[in-house]
N, C-alpha and C positions, 0 to 999 in steps of 0.2 A: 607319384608313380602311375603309368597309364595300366589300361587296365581294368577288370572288376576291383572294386575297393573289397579286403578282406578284415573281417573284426574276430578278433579270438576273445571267447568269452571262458571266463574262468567263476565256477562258482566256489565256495570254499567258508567254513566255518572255523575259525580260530588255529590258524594251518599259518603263523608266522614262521616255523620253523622250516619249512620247505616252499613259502611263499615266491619266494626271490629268485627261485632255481626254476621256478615255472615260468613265472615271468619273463627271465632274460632270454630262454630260447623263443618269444614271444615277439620280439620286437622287430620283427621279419613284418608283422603283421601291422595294415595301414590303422587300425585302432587296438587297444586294450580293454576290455571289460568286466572288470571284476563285480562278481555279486557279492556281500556279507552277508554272512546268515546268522546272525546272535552272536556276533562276534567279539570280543572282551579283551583280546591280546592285540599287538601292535600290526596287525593285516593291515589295518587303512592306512596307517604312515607307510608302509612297505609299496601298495599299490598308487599310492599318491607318489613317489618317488620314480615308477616308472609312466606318470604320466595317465594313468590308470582312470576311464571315469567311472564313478564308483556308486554303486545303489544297496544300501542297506537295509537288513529287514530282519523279519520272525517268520518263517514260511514252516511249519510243522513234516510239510510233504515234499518230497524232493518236487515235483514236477511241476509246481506251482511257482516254486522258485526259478529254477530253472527257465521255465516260459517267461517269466519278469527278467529274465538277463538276457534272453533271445527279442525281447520285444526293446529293449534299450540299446542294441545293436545296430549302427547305422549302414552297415555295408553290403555287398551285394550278395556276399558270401561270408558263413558264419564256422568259426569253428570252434568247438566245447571240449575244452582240457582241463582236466580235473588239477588239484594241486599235487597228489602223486603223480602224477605224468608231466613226461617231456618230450619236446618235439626236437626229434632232430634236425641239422641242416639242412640233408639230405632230403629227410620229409618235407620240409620247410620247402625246398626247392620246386619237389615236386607239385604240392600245393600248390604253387603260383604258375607253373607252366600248365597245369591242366584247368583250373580253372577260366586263364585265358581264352580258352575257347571250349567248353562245357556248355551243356544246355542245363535249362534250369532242373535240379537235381539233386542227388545226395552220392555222395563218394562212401563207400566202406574203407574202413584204414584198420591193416594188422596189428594187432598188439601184443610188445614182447612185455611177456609178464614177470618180475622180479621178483622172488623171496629174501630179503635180505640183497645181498649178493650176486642171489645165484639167479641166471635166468634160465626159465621151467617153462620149455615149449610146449610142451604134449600133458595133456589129462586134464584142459579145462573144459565147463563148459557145464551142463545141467544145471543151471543157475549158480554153478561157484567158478564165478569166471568166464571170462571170453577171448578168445585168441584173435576178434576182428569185432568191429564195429562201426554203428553210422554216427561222425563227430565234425561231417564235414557236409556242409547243407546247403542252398541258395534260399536265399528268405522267402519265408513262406512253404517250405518244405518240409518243417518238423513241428510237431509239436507233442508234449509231454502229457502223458496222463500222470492220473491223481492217486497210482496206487501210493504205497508207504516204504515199499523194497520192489527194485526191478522193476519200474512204472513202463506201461507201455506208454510205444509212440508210433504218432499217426507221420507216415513219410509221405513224402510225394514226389513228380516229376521222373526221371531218367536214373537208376541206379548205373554208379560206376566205380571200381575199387582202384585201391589206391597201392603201389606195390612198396613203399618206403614203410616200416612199423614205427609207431611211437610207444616208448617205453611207459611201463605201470610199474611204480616198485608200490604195487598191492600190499605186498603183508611186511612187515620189520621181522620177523623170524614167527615160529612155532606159535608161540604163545600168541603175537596179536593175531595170527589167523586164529585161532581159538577165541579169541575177544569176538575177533568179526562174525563167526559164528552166531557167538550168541547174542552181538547186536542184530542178523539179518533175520535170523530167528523170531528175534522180538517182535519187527518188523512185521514180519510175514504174518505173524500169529493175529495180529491184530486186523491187519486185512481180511483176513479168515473169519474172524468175527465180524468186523462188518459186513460180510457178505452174505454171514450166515452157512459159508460153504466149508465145513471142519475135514468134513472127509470120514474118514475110519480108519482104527488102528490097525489093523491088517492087510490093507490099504497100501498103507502108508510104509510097512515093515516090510514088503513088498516091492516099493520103489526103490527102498534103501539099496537092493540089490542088486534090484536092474540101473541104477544108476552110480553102483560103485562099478559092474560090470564095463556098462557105458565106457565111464571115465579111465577106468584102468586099462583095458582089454582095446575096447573099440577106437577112444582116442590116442590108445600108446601112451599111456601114463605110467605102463612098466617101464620103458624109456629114463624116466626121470628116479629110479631106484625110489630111494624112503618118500622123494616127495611126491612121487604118483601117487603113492599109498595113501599119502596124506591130503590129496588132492580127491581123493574117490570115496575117503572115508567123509570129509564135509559135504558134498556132492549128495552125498546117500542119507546123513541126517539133518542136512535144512529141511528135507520134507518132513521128515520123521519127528523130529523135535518141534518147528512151526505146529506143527497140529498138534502136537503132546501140550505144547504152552495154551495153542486157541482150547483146547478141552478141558484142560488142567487147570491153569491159571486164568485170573482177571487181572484187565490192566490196572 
């Protein structure tokens, strides 16, 4: 195909069960990338099947991984799809007509986010969730830092967005957002410690409010009825909770 050559990089830890449905909207894409992260279930035969070249490891910190799937990527343009996510055609389409003549850069691309089912436009955002992100890059424009949850990244080049969404079916229902919770939590907590930076409890009880406000109010998470509520109630105790566990708990 003429053109920038584009590589979709997929990173992903024991995710056979939704492996394949990532993949097949993927093969739009001039290469396939997949990273394993400790991976123990059948991922490598799944990505082997679509041709897939494939780099295994142990990486503790998302971003370190990640940067090892972006540096095994040969093409002029890279794009990072989690294995909840999928790209549509549509997107898919878009993707290759604008990169055609793009300068070197990063694209934002909207994302519709899924509970189960249902898709929940309004009330993401204060670290539980994002309704848009940078996933689509020309090499040499991204790179990940080394926090443990929500790692920054250093971008570069010409921002431009992308109007097609690719869908996140983020949470299986109620209860795994509750799980996700208090893995991000975990996360966070331990950051906190390493940095030394805990915060204070009053602080923090403080946040919960202005960032359930944020989320409900300001992003129209009343919109989405019980699930704004429940969108603005995890929004308001990642802070809350991450620094209860850095204060409270040792790892």
């Amino acid at each position: 195909m003429s053109g920038p050559r584009l590589s979709a990089l997929v990173v992903a830890r024991n995710e056979e069960a939704q492996l394949a449905q990532c993949l097949e909207p993927l093969r739009f894409a001039d290469e396939l990338v997949v990273v394993l992260d400790r991976s123990t279930d059948g991922s490598r035969a799944i990505a082997e099947r679509f041709g897939a070249r494939i780099l295994e490891g142990a990486w503790e910190i998302e971003g370190p991984r990640r940067n090892a799937g972006i540096a095994l990527c040969t093409g002029d343009w890279i794009l990072e799809v989690d294995a909840d996510e999928r790209v549509t055609p549509e997107l898919a389409a878009e993707i290759r007509a604008r990169i055609a003549t793009a300068p070197p850069g990063h694209f934002l691309i909207p994302i519709d986010n899924y509970v189960g089912d249902r898709l929940v436009r309004h009330g993401w955002g204060a670290a539980w969730g994002t309704s848009a992100t940078v996933r689509l890059f020309s090499r040499g424009m991204k790179t990940w830092g080394d926090q443990r949850i929500h790692p920054r990244t250093e971008l570069g080049g010409v921002r431009q967005t992308l109007s097609q969404p690719m869908a996140h079916y983020v949470d299986k229902n109620i209860s795994d957002m509750i799980r996700r919770l208090d893995r991000y939590t975990a996360a966070r907590a331990a950051d906190m410690r390493a940095s030394g930076q805990i915060g204070t409890t009053p602080d923090n009880v403080r946040r919960f409010f202005s960032r359930f406000y944020k989320c409900y109010v300001s992003r129209k998470g009343y919109k989405e009825g019980g699930y704004g509520v429940l969108l603005a109630l995890m929004a308001g105790l990642y802070p809350l909770l991450s620094h209860l566990k850095a204060k409270l708990e040792r790892e």
